[in-house]
N, C-alpha and C positions, 0 to 999 in steps of 0.2 A: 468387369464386363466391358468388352471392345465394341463401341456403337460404331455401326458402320454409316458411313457419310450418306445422306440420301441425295437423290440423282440430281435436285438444283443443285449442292454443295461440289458436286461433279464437275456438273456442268457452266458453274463459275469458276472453280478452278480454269478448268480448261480453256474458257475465256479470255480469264491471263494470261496465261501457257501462250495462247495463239498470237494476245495483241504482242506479248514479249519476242515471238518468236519473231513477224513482223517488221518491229524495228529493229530488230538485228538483222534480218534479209534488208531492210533498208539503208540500211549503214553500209553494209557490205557491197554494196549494188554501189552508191554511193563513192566508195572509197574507191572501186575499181575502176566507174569513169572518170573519175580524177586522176588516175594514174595512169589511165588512156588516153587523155588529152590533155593533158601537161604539156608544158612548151621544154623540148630539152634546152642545153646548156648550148650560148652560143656557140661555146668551141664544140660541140658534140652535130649542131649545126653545119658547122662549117666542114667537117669529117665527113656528114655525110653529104654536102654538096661536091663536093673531093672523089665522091664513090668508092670512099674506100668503107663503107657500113652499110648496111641496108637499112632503109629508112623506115622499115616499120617493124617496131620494139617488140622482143617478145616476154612478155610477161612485165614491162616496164626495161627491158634492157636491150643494146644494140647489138650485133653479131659483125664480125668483118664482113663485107660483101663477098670477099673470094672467098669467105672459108679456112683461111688460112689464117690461124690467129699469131701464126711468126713470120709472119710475112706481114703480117697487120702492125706487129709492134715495132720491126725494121721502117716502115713506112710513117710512123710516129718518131721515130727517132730523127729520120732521115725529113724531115719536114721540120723539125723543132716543137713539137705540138708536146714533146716530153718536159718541156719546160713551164707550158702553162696546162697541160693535165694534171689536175691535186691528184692527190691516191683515193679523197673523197668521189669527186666524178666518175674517176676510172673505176671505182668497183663497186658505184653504184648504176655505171652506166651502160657499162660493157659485160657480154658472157658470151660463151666460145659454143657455136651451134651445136 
C-alpha cells in the first residue's frame, strides 16, 4: 500500500527545492557579473582604443567596430597585433556581429 506524503512532508520538500533553486539563481547571477566586469586583455584593450572594436562585449565578446570582420583581421595583420594575439584571446574574445 502507497502512503501518500502528508502536506508538511510537501511542504519541506519544497523548502529545499526553493533554498536549492536560489543558489543556483545566485551563482548564475554571480557568474554573469563577473563576466561583465572583467578587465579584458591589454592587447584587446589597446584594439579597442585603436577603434577598431566596440567596447562594449556582447555576451563576454568584442565585435569589429566596422562590422567588417575581413577588414578587422587585414587590420590586425597590418598593425602586427597577429603576433601577439594567442588563438586563446582571439577566440575567446572576438565574435563576428
Amino acid at each position: 500500500m502507497n502512503k501518500k506524503p502528508s502536506v508538511d512532508e510537501l511542504q519541506s520538500l519544497f523548502d529545499v527545492f526553493k533554498k536549492e533553486i536560489k543558489l543556483i539563481v545566485r551563482d548564475e547571477i554571480r557568474e554573469t557579473l563577473k563576466e561583465i566586469t572583467r578587465e579584458p586583455p591589454r592587447v584587446i584593450k589597446e584594439i579597442i582604443e585603436a577603434l577598431q572594436l566596440n567596447s562594449i562585449p556582447i555576451n563576454g565578446k568584442y565585435s569589429p567596430a566596422s562590422g567588417d570582420y575581413k577588414q578587422f583581421i587585414y587590420w590586425i595583420v597590418d598593425n602586427n597585433y597577429d603576433e601577439i594575439l594567442t588563438e586563446d584571446i582571439f577566440l575567446h574574445s572576438f565574435t563576428a556581429q
